[in-house]
C-alpha positions as CSV (number, residue, x, y, z in Angstrom):
1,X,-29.9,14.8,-73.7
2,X,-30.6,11.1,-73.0
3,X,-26.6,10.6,-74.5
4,X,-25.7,13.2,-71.9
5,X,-27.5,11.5,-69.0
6,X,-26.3,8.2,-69.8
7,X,-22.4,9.6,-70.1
8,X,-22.7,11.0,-66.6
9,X,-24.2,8.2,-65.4
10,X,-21.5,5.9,-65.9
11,X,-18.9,5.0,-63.5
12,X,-15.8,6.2,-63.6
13,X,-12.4,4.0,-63.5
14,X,-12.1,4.8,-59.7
15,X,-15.5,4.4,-59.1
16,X,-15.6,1.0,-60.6
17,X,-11.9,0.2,-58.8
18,X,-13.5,0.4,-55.4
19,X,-16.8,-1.7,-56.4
20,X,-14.6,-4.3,-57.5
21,X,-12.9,-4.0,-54.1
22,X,-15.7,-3.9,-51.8
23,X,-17.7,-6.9,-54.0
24,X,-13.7,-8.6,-53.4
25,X,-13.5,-8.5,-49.8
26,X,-17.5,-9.1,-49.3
27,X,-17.5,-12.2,-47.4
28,X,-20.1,-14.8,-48.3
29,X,-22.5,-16.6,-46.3
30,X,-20.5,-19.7,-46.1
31,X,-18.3,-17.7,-44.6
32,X,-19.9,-15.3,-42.4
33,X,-21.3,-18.9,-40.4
34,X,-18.2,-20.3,-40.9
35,X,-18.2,-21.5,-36.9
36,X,-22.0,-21.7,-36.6
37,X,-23.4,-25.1,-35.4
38,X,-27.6,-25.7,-35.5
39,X,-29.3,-28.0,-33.1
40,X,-32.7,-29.8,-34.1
41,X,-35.4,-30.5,-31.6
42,X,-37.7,-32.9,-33.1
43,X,-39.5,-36.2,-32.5
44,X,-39.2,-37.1,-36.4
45,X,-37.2,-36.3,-39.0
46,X,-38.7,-34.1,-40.7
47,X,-37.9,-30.6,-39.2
48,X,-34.4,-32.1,-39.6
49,X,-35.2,-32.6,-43.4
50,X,-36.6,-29.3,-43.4
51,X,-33.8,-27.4,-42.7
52,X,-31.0,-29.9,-43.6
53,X,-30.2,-28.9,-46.7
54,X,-30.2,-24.7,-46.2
55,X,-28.0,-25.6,-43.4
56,X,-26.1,-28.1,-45.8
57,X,-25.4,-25.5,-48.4
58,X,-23.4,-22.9,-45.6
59,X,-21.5,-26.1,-44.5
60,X,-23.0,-26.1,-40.9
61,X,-22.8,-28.8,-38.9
62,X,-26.4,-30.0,-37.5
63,X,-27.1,-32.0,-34.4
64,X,-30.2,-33.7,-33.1
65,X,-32.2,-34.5,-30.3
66,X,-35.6,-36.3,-30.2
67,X,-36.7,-34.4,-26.8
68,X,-36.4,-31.1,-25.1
69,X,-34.7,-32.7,-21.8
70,X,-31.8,-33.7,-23.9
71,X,-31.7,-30.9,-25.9
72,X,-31.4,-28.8,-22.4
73,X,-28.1,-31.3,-21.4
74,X,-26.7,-30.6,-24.3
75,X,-26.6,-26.6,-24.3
76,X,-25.4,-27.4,-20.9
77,X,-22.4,-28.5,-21.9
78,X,-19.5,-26.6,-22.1
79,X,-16.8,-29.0,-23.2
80,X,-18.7,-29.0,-26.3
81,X,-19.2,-26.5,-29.6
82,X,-21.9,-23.8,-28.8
83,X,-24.7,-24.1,-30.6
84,X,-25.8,-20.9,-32.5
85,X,-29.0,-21.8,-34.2
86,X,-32.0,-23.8,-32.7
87,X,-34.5,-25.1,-35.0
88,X,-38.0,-26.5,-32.4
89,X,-40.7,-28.3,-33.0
90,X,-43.6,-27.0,-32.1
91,X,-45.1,-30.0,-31.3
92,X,-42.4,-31.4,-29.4
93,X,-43.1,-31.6,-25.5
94,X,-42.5,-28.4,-23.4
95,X,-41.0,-26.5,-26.7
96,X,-42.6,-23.7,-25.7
97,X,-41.6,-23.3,-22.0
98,X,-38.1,-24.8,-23.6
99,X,-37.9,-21.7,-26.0
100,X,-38.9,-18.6,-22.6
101,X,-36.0,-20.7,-21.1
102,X,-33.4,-20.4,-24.2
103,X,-34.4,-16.5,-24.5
104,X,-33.7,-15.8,-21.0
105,X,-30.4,-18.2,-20.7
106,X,-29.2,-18.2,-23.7
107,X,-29.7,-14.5,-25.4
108,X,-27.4,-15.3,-28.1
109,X,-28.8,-18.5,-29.0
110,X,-31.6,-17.9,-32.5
111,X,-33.9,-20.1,-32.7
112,X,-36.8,-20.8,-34.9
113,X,-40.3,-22.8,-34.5
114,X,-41.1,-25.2,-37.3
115,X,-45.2,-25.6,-37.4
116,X,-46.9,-28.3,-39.5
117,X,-49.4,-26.0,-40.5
118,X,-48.9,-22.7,-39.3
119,X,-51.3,-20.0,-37.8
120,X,-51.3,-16.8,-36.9
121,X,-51.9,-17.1,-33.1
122,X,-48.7,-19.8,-33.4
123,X,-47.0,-17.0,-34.9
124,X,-47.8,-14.4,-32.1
125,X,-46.8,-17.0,-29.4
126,X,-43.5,-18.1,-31.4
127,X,-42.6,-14.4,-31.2
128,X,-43.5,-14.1,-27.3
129,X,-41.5,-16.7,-26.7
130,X,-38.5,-15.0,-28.4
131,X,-38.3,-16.6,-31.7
132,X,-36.6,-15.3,-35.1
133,X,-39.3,-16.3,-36.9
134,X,-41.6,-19.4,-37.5
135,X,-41.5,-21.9,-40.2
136,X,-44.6,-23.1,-41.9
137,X,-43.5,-26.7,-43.1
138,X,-45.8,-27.0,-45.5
139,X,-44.4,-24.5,-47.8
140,X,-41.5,-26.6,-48.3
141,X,-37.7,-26.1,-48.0
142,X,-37.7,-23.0,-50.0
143,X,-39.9,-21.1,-47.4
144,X,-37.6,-22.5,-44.6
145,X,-34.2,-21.2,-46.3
146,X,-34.9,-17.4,-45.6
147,X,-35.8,-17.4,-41.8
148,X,-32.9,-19.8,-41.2
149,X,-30.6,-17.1,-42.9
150,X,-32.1,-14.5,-40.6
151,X,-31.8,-16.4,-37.3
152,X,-27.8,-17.4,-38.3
153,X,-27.4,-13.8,-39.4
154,X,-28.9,-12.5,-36.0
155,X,-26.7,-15.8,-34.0
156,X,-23.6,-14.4,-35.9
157,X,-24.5,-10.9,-34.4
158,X,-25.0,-11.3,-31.0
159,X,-21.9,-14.1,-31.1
160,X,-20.0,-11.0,-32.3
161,X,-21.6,-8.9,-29.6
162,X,-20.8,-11.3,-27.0
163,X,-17.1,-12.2,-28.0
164,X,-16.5,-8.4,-27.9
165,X,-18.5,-8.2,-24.1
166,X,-16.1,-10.9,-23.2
167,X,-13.2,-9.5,-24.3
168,X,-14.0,-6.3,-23.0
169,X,-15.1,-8.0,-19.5
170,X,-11.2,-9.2,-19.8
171,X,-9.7,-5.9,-20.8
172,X,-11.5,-4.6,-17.5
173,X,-10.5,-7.0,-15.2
174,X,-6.8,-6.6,-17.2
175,X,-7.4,-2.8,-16.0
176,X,-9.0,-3.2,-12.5
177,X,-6.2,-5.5,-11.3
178,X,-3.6,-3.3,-12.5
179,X,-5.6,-0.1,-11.3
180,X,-5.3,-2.3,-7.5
181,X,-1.8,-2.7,-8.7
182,X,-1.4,1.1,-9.2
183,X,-3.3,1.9,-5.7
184,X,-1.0,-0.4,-3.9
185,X,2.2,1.7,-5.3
186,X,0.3,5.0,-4.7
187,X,-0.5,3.4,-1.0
188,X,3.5,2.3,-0.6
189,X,4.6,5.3,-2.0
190,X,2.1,7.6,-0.1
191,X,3.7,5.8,3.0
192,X,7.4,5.9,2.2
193,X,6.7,9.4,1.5
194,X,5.6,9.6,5.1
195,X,8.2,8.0,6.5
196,X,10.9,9.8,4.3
197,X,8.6,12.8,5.9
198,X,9.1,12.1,9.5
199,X,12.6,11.2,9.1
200,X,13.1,14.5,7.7
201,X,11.4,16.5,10.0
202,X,13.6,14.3,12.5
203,X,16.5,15.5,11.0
204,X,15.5,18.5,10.8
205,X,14.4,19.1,14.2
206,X,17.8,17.4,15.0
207,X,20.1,19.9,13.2
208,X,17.8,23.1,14.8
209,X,19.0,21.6,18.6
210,X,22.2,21.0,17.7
211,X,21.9,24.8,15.9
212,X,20.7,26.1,19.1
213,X,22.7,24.0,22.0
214,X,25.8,24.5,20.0
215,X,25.1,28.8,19.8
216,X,24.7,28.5,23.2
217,X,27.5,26.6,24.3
218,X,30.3,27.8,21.9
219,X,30.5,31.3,23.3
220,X,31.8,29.4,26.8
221,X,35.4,29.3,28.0
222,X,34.9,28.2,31.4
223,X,33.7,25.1,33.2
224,X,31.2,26.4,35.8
225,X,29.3,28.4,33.0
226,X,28.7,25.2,31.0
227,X,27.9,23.1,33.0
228,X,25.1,26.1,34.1
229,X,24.1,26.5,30.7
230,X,23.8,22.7,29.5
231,X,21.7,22.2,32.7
232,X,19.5,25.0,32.0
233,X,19.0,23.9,28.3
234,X,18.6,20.3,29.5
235,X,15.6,21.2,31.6
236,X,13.8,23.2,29.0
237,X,13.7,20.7,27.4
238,X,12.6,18.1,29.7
239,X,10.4,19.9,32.6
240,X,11.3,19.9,35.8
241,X,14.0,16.9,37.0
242,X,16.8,16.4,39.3
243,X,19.7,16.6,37.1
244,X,23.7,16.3,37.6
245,X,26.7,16.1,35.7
246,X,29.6,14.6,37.3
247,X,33.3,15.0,36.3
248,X,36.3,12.4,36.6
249,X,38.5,12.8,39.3
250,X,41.5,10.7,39.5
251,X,41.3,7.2,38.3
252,X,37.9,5.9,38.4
253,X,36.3,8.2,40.4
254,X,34.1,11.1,40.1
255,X,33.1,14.0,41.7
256,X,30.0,16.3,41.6
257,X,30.4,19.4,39.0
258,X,27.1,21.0,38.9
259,X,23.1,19.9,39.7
260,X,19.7,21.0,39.9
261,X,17.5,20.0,42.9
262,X,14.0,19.7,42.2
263,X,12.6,18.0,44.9
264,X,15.1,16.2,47.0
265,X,15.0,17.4,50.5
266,X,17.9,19.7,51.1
267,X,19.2,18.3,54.1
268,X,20.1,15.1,52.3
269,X,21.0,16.0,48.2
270,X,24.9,16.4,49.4
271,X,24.8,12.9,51.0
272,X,22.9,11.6,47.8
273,X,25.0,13.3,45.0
274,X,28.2,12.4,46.8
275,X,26.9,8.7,46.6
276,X,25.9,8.7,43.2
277,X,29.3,10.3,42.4
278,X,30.5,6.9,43.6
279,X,28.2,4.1,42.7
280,X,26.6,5.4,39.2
281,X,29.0,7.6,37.3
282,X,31.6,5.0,36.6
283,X,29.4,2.8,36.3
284,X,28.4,4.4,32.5
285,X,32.2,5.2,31.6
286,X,32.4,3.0,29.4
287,X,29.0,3.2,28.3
288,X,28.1,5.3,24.9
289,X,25.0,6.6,24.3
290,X,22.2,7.4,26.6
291,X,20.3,5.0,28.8
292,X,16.7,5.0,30.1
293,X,15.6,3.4,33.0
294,X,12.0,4.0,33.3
295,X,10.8,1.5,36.2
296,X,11.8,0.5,39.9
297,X,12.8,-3.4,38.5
298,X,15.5,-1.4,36.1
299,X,16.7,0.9,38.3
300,X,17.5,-1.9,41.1
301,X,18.9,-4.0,38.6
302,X,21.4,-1.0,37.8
303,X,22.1,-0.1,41.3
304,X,22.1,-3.2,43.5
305,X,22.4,-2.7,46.7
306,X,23.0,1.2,46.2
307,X,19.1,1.1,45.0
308,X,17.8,2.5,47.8
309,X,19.5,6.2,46.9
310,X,16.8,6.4,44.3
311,X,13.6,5.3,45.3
312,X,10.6,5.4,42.7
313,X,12.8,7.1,40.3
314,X,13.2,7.2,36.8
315,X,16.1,7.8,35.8
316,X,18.4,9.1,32.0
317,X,22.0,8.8,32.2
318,X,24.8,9.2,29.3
319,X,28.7,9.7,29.4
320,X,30.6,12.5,27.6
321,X,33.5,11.2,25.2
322,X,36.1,12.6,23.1
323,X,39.0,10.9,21.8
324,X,37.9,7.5,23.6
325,X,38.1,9.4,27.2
326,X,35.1,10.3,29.5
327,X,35.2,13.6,30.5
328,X,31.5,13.6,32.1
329,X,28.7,11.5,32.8
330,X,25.2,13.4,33.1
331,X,22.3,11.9,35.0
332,X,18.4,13.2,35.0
333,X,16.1,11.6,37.3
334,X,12.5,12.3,39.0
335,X,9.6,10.7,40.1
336,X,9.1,7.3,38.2
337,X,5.1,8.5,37.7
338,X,6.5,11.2,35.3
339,X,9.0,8.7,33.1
340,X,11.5,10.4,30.3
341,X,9.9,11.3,26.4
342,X,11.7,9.7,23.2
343,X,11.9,13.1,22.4
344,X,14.1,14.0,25.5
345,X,16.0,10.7,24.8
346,X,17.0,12.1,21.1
347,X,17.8,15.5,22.5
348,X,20.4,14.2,25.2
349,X,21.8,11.9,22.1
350,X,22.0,15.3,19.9
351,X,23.9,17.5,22.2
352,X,25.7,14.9,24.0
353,X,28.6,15.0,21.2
354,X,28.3,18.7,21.4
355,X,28.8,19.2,25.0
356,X,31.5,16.5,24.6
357,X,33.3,18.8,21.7
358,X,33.1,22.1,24.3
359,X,34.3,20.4,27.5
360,X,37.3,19.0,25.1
361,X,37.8,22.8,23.9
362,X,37.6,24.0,27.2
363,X,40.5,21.6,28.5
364,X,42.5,22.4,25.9
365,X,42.1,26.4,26.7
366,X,42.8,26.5,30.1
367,X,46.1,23.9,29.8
368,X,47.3,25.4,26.2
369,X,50.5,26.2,28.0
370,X,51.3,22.4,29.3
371,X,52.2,19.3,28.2
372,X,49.3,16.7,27.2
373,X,49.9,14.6,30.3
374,X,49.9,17.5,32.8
375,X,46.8,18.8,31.9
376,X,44.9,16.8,35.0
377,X,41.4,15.4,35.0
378,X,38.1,18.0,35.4
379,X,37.6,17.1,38.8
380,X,40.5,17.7,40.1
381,X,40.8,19.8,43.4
382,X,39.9,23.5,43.7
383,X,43.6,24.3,42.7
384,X,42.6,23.9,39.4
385,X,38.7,24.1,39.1
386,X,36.4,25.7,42.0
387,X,32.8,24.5,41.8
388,X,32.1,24.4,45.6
389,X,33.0,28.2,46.1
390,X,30.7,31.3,46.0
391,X,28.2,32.2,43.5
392,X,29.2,29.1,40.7
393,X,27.9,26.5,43.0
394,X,25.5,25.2,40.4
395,X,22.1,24.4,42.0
396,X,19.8,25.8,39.3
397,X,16.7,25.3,42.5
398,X,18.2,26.5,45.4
């Protein structure tokens, strides 16, 4: 039996392998404290003494001070080594207000009381104040050796603890910028998105008037039905306005092809149409795109002299290309207290090309069977074109 016991009690080859290994990698004392530096506070030498050689045998560097005030500069001073270990004599001036100070300040700081003759209530106020333990001197070096090993084994652990706090405090603020980093790309992003949004939805809203004008105007062959139908479009859009779309003529001039009175007095929109079919449609001929005049200043500056036609208007006008010729100029205008929307500004722009494309179609219909440069102009006399005559007089508020 006692064979037996002993057999199984033996360890086996792997067993005995990984003692070996974790005995090998142990590291020893020396160098556990390989970085650890000890400061002395002491009006003599012997605490120094004391403690010298323990400290000696882990290859620690010691330091001395003589007084608590320049043992205070010096943990104050971060250009030099940290010191780990603090070894106070009780005696010393202030070492125990010195030692609440280095507990609160300095948490990862051990430090142990030397006594000459140590008590029991020194004991109990060593600990209070936050010391490893306290050395009785009169034991000797040997009773020193083990509380010095404890307070550099407890330094080594909270300078662990703190290195790793640090680098974790660094791995965080590593993390937090690039988290503001990552916001900030959400934020453009978010916003680009928006944009990209509204751009869309511009688009969009573009391609369904230009899907609806062009339905509406595609299925017309004729010049007075048009020009109805663009103005009636045109004002659905933009509320109620005086509108007019005049046609070239011969040369330079124009003439009136259709409008929609809203409230000019009726005795005097013939006198004012026929005026502005001389002073403001060639005056955008050559003008692309459409242009908003919104106050009185504008308007005069457009006009001149001819700005008394439109009083405290605002007024919209654009020209109708194709090929590089004009082949209408529409104007909108109303009371300046009641000024043009963007959005009636992007409209016109829309269907301005499209109404441009029809008239072009229509032209080409109606003089199919002529040469190019016999085809006239749209305003050309009622031999050719009769907007003056009968029901087709286009005044949409009469």
């Amino acid at each position: 039996m006692m064979r037996r016991n002993n057999h199984s009690e033996e360890p086996t080859g792997r067993s005995r392998t990984r003692a070996r290994s974790r005995q090998a990698i142990e590291p020893t004392p020396t160098e556990r404290h390989a970085k650890a530096r000890a400061l002395v506070v002491s009006e003599s030498d012997t605490t120094a003494m004391l403690v010298g050689p323990t400290l000696g045998e882990l290859e620690i560097p010691l330091e001395c001070e003589t007084c608590v005030d320049d043992a205070r500069i010096r943990l104050g001073q971060n250009d030099k080594p940290r010191i780990d270990l603090l070894v106070i004599d009780n005696i010393a001036e202030g070492a125990e207000e010195f030692a609440k100070q280095i507990s609160l300040e300095h948490p990862a700081i051990a430090f142990v009381m030397v006594s000459q003759k140590a008590t029991l209530d020194e004991a109990i106020d060593a600990m209070r104040c936050g010391a490893v333990d306290l050395i009785n001197a009169a034991d000797g070096e040997d009773n020193a050796r083990p509380a010095i090993h404890a307070a550099l084994e407890r330094a080594r652990i909270a300078r662990h603890r703190e290195d790793r706090t640090e680098r974790l405090r660094t791995v965080c603020r590593k993390l937090n910028s690039a988290r503001h980093e990552v916001t900030n790309q959400v934020s453009d992003m978010c916003n680009d998105l928006v944009d990209a949004y509204r751009e869309l939805s511009g688009e969009i809203d573009k391609l369904s008037v230009c899907g609806e004008f062009n339905g509406i105007i595609r299925q017309e062959l004729e010049i007075e039905s048009l020009l109805r139908v663009v103005l009636e479009f045109i004002l659905a859009k933009s509320g109620p306005t005086n509108a007019a779309i005049f046609l070239p003529a011969s040369g330079s001039e124009y003439s009136l092809g259709a409008y929609v009175n809203a409230d000019i007095p009726k005795s005097s929109v013939d006198a004012l149409l026929d005026h502005l079919a001389e002073v403001l449609a060639p005056r955008f001929e050559h003008r692309p795109g459409v242009h908003q005049y919104d106050t009185r200043r504008e308007v005069n500056r457009l006009l001149g002299v001819d700005a008394h036609w439109l009083p405290e208007q605002t007024l919209l006008a654009f020209p109708c290309h194709h090929d590089d010729e004009c082949l209408a100029v529409v104007t909108l205008f109303r009371d300046d207290h009641e000024p043009f929307s963007s959005e009636i500004v992007q409209i016109l722009e829309t269907i301005s090309a499209l109404f441009s494309r029809q008239l072009a179609r229509i032209i080409h219909v109606h003089h199919r069977h002529l040469p190019k440069h016999q085809w006239g102009a749209l305003g050309d006399g009622p031999e050719n074109y009769d907007f003056d005559d009968g029901p087709d007089d286009i005044d949409l508020a009469a």
